[in-house]
Steps between C-alpha positions, in 0.01 A plus 500: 500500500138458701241681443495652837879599435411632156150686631754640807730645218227667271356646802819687595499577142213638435498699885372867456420441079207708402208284508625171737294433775589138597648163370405144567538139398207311292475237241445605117374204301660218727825697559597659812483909407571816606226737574556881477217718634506874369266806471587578202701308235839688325707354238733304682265326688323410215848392288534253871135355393592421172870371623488364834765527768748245594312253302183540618170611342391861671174604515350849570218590685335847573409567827454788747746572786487241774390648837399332859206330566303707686223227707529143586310297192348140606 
């Protein structure tokens, strides 16, 4: 399995779960990862950190909701 296939599955996964705000694909100590963006971290996301999905290392990282940009930045 990819990571993008893997990342695609643990999104639909994790789809309306208290807390997710976003997934993505990064690297994690020279191996591709998956990158889960919450605001606010619940046991099962954490037992993902410490497990990893599919074979690849997750990571979490808080953030805020993501909205529109709002001006043109140059």
């Amino acid at each position: 399995m990819t990571v993008e296939q893997a990342a695609d599955l643990l999104n639909h996964k994790l789809e309306g779960a208290p807390g997710f705000v976003a997934i993505g694909v990064g690297e994690e100590r020279g191996q591709q990862s998956l990158v889960i963006y919450v605001r606010s971290l619940n046991r099962d996301l954490a037992r993902l950190e410490r497990e990893g999905w599919e074979g690849y290392p997750v990571v979490i990282k808080r953030t805020g909701l993501p909205r529109p940009l709002t001006g043109t930045r140059r």
